[in-house]
Biotite code that builds the C-alpha atoms (Angstrom):
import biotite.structure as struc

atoms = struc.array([
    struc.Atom([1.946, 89.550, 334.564], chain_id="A", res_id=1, res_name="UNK", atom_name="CA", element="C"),
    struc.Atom([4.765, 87.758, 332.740], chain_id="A", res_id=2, res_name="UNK", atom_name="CA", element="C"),
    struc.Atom([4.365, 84.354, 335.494], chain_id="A", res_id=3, res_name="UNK", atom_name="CA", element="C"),
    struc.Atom([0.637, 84.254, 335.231], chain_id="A", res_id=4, res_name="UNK", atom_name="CA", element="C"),
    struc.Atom([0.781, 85.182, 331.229], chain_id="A", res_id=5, res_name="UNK", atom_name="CA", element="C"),
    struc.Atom([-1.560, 88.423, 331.414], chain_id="A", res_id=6, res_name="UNK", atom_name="CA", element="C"),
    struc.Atom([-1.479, 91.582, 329.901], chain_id="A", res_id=7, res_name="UNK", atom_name="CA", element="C"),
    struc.Atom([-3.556, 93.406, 332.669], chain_id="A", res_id=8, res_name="UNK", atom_name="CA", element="C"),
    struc.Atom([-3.790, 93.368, 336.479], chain_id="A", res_id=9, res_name="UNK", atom_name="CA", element="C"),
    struc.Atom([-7.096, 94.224, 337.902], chain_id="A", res_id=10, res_name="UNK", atom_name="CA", element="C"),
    struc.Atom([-6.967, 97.269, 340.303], chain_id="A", res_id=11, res_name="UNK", atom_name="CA", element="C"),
    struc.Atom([-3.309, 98.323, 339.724], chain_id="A", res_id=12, res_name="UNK", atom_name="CA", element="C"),
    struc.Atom([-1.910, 101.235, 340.412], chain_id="A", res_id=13, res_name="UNK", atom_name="CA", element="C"),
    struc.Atom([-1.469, 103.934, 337.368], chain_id="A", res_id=14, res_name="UNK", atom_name="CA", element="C"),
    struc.Atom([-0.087, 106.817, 339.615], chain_id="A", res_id=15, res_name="UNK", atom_name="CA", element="C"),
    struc.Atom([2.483, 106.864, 341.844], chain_id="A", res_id=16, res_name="UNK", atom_name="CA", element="C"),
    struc.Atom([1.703, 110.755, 343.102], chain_id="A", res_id=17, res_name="UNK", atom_name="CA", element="C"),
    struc.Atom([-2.249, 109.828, 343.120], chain_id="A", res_id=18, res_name="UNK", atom_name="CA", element="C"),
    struc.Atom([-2.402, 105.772, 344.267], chain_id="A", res_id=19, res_name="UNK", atom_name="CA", element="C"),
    struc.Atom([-6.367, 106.049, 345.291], chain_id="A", res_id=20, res_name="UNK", atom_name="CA", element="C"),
    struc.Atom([-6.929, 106.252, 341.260], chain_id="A", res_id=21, res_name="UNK", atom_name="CA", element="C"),
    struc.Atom([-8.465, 103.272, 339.319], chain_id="A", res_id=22, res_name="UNK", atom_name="CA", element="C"),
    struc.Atom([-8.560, 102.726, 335.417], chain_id="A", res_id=23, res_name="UNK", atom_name="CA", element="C"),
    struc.Atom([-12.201, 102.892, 334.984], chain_id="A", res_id=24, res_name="UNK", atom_name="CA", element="C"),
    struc.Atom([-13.355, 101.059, 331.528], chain_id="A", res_id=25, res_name="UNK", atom_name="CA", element="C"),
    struc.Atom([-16.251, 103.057, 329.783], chain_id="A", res_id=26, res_name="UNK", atom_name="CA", element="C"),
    struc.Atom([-15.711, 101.462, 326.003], chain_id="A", res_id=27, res_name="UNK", atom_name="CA", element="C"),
    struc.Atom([-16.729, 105.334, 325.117], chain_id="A", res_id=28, res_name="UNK", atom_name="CA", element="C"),
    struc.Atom([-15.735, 106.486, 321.099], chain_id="A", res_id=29, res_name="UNK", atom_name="CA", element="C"),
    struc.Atom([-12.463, 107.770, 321.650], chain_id="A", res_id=30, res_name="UNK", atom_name="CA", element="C"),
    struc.Atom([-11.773, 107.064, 325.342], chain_id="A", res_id=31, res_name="UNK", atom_name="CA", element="C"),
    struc.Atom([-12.699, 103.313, 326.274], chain_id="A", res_id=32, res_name="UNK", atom_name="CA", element="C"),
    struc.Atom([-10.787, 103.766, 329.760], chain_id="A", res_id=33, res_name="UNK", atom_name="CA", element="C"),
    struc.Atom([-11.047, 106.776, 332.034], chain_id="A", res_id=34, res_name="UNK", atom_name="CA", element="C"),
    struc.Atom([-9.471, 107.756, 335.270], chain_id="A", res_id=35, res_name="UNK", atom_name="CA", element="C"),
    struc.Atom([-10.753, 109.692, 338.126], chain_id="A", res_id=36, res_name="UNK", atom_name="CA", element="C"),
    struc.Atom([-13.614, 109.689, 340.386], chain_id="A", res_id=37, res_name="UNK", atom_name="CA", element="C"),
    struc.Atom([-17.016, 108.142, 339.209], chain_id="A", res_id=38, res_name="UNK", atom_name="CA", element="C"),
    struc.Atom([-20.001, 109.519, 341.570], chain_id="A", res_id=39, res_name="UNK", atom_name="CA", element="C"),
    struc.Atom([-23.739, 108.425, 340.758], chain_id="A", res_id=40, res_name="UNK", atom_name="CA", element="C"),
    struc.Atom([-26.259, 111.677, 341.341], chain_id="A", res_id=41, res_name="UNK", atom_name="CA", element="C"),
    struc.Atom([-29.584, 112.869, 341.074], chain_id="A", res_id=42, res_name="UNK", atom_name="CA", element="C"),
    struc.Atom([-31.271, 115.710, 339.732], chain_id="A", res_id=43, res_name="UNK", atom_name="CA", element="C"),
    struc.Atom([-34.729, 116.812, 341.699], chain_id="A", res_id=44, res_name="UNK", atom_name="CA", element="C"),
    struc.Atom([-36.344, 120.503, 340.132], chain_id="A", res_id=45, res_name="UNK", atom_name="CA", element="C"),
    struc.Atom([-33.353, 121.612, 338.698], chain_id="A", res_id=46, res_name="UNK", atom_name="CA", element="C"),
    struc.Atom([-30.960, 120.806, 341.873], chain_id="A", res_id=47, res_name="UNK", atom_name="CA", element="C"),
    struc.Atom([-28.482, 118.340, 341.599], chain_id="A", res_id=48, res_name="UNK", atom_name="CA", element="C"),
    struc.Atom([-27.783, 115.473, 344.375], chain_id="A", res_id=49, res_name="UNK", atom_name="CA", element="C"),
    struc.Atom([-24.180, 113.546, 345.176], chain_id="A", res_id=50, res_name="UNK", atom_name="CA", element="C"),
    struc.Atom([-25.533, 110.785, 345.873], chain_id="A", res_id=51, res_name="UNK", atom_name="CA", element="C"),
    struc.Atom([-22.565, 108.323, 345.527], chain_id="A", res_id=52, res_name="UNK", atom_name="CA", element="C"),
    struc.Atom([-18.799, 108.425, 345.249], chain_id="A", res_id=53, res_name="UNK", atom_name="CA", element="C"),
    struc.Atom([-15.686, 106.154, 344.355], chain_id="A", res_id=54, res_name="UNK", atom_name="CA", element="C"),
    struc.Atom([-12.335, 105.354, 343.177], chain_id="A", res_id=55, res_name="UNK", atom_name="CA", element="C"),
    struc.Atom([-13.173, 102.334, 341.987], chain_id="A", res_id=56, res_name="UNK", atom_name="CA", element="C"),
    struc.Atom([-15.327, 101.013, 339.326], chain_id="A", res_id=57, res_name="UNK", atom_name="CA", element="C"),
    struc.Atom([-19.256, 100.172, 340.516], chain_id="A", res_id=58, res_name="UNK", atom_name="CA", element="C"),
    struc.Atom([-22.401, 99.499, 338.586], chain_id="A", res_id=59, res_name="UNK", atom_name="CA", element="C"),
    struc.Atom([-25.291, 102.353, 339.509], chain_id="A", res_id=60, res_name="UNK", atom_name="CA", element="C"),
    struc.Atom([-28.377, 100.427, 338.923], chain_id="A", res_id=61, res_name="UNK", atom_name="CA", element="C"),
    struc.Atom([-27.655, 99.489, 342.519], chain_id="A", res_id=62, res_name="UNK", atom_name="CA", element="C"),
    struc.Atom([-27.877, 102.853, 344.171], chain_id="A", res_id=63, res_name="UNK", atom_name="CA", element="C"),
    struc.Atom([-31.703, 103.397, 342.270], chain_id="A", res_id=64, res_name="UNK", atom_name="CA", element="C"),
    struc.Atom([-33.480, 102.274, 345.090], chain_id="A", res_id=65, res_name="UNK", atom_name="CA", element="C"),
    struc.Atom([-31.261, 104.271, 347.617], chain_id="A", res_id=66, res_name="UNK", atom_name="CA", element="C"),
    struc.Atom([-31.843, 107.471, 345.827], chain_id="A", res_id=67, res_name="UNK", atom_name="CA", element="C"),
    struc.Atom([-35.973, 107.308, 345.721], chain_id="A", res_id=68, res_name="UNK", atom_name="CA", element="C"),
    struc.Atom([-35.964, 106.549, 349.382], chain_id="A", res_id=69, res_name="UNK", atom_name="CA", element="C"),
    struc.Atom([-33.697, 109.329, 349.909], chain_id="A", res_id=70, res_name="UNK", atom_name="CA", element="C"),
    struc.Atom([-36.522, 111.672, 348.047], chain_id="A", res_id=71, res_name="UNK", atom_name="CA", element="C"),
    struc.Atom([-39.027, 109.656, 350.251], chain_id="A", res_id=72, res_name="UNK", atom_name="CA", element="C"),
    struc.Atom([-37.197, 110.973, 353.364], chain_id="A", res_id=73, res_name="UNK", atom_name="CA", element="C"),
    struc.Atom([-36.934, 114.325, 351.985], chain_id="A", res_id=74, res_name="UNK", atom_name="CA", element="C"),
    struc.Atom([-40.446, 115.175, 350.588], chain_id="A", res_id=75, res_name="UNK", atom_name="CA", element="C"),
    struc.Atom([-42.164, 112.307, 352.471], chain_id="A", res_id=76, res_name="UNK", atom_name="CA", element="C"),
    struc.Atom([-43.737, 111.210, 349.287], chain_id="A", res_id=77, res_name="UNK", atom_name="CA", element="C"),
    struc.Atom([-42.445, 108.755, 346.521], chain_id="A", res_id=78, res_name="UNK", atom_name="CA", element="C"),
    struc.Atom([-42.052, 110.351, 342.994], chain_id="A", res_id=79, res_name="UNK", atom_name="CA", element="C"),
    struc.Atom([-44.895, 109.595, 340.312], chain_id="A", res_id=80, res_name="UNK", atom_name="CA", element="C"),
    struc.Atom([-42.241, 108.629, 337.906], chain_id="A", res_id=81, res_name="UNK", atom_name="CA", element="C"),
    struc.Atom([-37.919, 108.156, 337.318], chain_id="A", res_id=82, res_name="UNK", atom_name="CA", element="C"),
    struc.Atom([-36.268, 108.852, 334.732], chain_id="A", res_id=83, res_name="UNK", atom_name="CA", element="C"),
    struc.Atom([-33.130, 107.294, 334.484], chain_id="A", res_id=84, res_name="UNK", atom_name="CA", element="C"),
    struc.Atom([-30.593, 105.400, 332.104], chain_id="A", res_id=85, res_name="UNK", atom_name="CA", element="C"),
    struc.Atom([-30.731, 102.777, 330.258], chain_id="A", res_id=86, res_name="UNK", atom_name="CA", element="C"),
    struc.Atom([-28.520, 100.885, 332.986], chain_id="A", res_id=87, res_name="UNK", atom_name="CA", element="C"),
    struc.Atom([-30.892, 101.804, 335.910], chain_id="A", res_id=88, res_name="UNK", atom_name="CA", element="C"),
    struc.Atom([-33.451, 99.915, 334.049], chain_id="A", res_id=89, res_name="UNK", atom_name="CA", element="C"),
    struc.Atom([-33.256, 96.185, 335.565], chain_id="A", res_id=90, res_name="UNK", atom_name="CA", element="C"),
    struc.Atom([-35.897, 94.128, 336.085], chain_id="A", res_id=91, res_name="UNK", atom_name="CA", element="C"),
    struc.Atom([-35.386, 94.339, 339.724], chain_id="A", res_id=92, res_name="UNK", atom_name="CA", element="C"),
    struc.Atom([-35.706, 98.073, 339.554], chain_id="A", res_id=93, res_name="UNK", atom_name="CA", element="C"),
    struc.Atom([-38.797, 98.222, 337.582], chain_id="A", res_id=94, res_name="UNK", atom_name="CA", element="C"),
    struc.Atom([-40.350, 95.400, 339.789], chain_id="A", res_id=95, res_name="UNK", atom_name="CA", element="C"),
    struc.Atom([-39.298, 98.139, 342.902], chain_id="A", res_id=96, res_name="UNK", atom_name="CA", element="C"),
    struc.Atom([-40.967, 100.556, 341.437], chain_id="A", res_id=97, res_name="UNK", atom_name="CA", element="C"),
    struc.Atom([-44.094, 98.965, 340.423], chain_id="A", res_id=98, res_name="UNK", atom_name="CA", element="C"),
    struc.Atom([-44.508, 97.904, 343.593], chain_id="A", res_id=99, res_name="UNK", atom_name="CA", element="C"),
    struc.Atom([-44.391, 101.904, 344.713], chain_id="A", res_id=100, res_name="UNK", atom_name="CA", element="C"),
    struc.Atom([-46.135, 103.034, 341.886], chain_id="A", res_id=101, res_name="UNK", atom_name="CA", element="C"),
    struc.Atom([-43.672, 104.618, 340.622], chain_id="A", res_id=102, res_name="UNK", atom_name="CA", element="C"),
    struc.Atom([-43.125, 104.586, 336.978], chain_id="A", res_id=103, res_name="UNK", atom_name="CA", element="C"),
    struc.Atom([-39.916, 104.538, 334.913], chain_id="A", res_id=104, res_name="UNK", atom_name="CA", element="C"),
    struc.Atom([-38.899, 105.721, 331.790], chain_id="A", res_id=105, res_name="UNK", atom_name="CA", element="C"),
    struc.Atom([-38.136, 104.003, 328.889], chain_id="A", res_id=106, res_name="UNK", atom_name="CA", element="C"),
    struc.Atom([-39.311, 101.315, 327.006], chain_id="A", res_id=107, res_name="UNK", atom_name="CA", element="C"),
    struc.Atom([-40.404, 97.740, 328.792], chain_id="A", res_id=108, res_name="UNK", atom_name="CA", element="C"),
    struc.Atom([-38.099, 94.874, 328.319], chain_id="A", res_id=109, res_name="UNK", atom_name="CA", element="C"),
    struc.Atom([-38.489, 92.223, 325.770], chain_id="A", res_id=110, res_name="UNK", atom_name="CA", element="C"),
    struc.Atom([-39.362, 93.025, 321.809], chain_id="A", res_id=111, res_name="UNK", atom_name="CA", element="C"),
    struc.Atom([-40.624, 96.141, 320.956], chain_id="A", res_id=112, res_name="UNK", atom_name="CA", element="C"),
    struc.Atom([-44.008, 96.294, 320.618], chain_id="A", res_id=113, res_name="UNK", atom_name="CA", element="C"),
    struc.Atom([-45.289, 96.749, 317.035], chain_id="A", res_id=114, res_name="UNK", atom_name="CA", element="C"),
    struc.Atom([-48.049, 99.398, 317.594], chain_id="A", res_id=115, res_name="UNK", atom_name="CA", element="C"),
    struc.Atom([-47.284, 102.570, 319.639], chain_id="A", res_id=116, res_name="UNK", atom_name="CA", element="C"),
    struc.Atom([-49.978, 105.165, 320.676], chain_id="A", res_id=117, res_name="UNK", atom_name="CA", element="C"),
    struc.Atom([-49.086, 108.709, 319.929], chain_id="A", res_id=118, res_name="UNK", atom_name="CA", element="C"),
    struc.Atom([-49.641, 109.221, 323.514], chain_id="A", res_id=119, res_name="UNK", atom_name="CA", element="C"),
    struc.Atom([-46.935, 106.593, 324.438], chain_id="A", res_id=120, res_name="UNK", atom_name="CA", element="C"),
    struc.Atom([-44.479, 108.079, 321.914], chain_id="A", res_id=121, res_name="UNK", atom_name="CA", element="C"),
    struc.Atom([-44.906, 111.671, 323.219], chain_id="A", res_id=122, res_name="UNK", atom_name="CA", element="C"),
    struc.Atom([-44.864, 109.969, 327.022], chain_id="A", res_id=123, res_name="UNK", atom_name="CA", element="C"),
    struc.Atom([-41.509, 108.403, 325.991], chain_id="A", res_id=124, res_name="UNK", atom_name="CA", element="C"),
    struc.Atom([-40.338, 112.041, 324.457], chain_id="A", res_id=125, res_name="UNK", atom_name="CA", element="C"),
    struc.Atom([-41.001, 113.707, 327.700], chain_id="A", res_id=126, res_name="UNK", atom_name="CA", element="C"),
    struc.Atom([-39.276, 111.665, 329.650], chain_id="A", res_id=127, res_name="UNK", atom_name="CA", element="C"),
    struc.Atom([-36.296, 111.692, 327.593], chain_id="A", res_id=128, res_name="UNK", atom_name="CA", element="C"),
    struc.Atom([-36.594, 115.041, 327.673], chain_id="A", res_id=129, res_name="UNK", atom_name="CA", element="C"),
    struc.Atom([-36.580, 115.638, 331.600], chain_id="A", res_id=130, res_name="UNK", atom_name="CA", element="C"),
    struc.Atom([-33.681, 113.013, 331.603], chain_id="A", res_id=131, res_name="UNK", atom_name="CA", element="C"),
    struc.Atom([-31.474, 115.260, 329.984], chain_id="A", res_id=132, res_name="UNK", atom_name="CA", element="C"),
    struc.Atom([-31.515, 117.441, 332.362], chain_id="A", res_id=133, res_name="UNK", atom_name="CA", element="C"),
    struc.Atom([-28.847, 115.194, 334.521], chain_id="A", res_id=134, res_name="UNK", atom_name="CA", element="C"),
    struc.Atom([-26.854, 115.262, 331.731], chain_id="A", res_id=135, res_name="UNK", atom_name="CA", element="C"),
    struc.Atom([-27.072, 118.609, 331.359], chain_id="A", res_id=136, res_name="UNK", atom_name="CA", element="C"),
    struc.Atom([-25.868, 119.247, 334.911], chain_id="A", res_id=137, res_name="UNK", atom_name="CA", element="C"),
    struc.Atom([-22.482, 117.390, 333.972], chain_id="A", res_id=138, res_name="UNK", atom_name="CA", element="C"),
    struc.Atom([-21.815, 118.925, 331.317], chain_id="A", res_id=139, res_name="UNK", atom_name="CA", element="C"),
    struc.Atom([-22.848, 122.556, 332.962], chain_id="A", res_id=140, res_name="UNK", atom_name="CA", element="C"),
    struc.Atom([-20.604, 120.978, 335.907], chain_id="A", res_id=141, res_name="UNK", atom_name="CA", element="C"),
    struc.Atom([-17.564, 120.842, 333.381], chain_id="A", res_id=142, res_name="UNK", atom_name="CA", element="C"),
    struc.Atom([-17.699, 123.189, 331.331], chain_id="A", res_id=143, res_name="UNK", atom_name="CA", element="C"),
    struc.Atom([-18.412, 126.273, 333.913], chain_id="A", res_id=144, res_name="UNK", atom_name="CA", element="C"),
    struc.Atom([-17.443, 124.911, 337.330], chain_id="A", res_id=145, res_name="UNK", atom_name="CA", element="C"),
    struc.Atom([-14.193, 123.216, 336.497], chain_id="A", res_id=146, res_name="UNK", atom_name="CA", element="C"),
    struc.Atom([-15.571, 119.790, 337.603], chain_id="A", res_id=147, res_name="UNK", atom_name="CA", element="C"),
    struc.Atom([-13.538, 118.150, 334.823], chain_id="A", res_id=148, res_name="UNK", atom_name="CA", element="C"),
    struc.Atom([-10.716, 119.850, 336.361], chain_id="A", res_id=149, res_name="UNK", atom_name="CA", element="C"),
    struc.Atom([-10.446, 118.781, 339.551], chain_id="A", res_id=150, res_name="UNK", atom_name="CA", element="C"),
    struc.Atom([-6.529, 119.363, 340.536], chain_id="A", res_id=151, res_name="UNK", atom_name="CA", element="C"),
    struc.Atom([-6.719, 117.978, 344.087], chain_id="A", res_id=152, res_name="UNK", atom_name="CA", element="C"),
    struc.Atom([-4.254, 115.120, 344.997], chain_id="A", res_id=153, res_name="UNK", atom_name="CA", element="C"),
    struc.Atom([-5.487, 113.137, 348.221], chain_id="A", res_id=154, res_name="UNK", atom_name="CA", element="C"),
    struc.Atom([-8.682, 111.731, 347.732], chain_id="A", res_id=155, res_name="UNK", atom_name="CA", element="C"),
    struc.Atom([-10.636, 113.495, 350.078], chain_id="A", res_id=156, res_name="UNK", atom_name="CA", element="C"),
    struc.Atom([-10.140, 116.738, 348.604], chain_id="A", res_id=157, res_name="UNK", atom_name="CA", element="C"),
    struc.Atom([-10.643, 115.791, 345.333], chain_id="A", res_id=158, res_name="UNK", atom_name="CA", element="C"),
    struc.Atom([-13.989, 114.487, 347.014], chain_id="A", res_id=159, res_name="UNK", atom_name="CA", element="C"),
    struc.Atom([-14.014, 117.635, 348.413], chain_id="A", res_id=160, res_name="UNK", atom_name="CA", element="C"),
    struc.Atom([-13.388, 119.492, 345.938], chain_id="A", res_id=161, res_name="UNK", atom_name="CA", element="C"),
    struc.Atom([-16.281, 117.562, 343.549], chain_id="A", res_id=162, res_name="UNK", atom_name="CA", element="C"),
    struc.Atom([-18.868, 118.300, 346.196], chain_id="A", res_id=163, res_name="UNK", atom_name="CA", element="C"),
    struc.Atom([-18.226, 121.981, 346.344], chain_id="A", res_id=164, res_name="UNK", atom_name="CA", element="C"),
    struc.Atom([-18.077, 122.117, 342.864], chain_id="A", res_id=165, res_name="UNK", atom_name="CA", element="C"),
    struc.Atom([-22.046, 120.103, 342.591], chain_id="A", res_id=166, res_name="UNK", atom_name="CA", element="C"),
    struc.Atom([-22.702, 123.010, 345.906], chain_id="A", res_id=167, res_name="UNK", atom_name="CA", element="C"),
    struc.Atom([-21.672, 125.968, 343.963], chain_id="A", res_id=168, res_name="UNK", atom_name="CA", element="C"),
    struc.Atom([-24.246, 124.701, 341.159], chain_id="A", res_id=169, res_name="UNK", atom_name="CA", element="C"),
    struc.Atom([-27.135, 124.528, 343.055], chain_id="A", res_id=170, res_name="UNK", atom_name="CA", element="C"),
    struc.Atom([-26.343, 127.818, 344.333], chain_id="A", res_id=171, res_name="UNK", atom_name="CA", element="C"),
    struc.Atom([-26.359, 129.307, 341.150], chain_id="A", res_id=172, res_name="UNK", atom_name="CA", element="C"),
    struc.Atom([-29.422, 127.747, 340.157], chain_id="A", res_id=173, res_name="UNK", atom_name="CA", element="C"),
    struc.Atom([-30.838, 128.754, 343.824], chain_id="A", res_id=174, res_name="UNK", atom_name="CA", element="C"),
    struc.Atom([-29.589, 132.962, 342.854], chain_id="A", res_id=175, res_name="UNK", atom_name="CA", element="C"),
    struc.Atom([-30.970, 132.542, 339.406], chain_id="A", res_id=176, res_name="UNK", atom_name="CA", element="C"),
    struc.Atom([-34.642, 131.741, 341.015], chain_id="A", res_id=177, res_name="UNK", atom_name="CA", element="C"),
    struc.Atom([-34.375, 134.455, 343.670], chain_id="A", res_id=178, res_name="UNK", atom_name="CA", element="C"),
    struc.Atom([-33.491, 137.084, 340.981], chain_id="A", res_id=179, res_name="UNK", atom_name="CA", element="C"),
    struc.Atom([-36.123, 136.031, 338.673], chain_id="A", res_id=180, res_name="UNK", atom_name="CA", element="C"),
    struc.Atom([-39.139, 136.348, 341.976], chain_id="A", res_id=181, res_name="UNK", atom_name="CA", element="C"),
    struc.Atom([-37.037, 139.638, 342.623], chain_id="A", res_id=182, res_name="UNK", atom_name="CA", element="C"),
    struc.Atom([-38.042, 140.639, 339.566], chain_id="A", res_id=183, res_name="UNK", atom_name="CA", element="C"),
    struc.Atom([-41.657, 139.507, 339.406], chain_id="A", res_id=184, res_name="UNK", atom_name="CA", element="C"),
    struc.Atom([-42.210, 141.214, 342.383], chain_id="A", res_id=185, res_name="UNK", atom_name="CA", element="C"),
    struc.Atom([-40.863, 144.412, 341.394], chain_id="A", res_id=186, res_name="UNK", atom_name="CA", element="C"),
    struc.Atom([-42.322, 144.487, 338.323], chain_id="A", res_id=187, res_name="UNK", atom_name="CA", element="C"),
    struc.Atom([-45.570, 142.085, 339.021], chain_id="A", res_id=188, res_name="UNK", atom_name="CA", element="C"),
    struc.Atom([-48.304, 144.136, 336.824], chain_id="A", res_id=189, res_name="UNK", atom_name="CA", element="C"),
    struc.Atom([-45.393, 145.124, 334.063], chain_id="A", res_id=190, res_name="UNK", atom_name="CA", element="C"),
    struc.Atom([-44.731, 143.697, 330.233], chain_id="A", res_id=191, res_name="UNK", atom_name="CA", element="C"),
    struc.Atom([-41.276, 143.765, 330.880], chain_id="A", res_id=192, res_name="UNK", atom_name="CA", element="C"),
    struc.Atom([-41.831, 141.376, 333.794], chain_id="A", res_id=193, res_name="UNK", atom_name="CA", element="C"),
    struc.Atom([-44.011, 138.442, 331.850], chain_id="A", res_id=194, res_name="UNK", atom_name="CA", element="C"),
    struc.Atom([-41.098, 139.014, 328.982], chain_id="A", res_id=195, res_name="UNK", atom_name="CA", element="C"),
    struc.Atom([-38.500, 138.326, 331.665], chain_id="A", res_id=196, res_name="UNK", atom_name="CA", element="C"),
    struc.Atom([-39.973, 135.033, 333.204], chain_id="A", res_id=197, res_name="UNK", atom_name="CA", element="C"),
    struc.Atom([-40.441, 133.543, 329.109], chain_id="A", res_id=198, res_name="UNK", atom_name="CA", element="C"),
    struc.Atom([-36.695, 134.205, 329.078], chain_id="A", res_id=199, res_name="UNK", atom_name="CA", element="C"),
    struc.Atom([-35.957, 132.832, 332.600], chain_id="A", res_id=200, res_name="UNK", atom_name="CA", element="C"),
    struc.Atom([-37.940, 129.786, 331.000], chain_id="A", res_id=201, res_name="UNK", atom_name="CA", element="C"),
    struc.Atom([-36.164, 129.322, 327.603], chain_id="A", res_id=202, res_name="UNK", atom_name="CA", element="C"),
    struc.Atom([-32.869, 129.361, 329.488], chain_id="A", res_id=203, res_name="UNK", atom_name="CA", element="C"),
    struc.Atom([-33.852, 127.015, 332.254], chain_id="A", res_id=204, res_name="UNK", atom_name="CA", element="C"),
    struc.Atom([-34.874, 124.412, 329.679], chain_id="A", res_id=205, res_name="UNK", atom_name="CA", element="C"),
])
């Protein structure tokens, strides 16, 4: 640093015990620079994908297209719409998905337009309303499974370790949905059933 007057080295080292680690610049309110694992997932009917995983630093827009063929290959259908970051929204992507038909959320590039339908406005709610739900999932992921937490050293346990955590998760979600058709079946013709699934509802969203 001193013979090539800088004052940072690009992919250094931070931790001697943990070497795999990167300083990953997020310019976040309070943490501008975080360390650890950054993974790029998906979120299809409530169950969460790991889609991508790395040490280092990478931009997601680049795994979009990767992740709808992935669907593709797993319903053997494209999806009728994404709904994704602001980041995912390059003008490559959208030109992918028009192509597809596939619609993405979010406003089109350029100025805004001056006149918006209430019909685009509540369009633009609901999607920002079903993207949430990734977010959600991260912060459900940290706050109940300990994915904040990983204390794994080597970096394929803490890889490990971060997919077993996103497992777990869909697990839950996968004994929550079994309970609730235990239930209905049980107690098809009941009150207490169609009072059940309303709650099942207001906690799943």
């Amino acid at each position: 640093m001193y013979q090539n007057n800088k004052q940072s080295i690009e992919d250094r080292i931070v931790s001697l015990t943990q070497p795999h680690i990167r300083p990953i610049v997020r310019g976040k309110a309070g943490k501008p620079v975080e360390f650890g694992a950054k993974f790029s997932a998906s979120c299809i009917d409530g169950y969460i994908f790991l889609d991508r995983i790395s040490w280092d630093n990478f931009n997601e827009s680049g795994d979009l297209k990767a992740q709808i063929e992935a669907y593709y290959d797993y319903t053997g259908y494209y999806p009728e719409s994404v709904h994704v970051d602001k980041i995912y929204r390059t003008r490559e992507n959208r030109a992918w998905c028009k192509e597809r038909g596939i619609r993405i959320s979010g406003s089109p590039l350029g100025r805004p337009a001056k006149n918006v339908s209430k019909e685009q406005k509540k369009q633009a709610a609901d999607d920002e309303r079903i993207r949430n739900c990734i977010e959600g999932k991260f912060g459900q992921g940290k706050r109940r499974f300990s994915l904040g937490k990983v204390m794994a050293k080597l970096p394929h346990t803490s890889f490990s370790a971060i997919a077993i955590t996103f497992l777990v998760m869909n697990l839950s979600n996968l004994l929550r949905q079994v309970f609730w058709a235990f239930l209905c079946l049980k107690w098809k013709n009941s009150t207490f059933s169609r009072s059940m699934i309303r709650i099942s509802y207001n906690l799943k969203n």
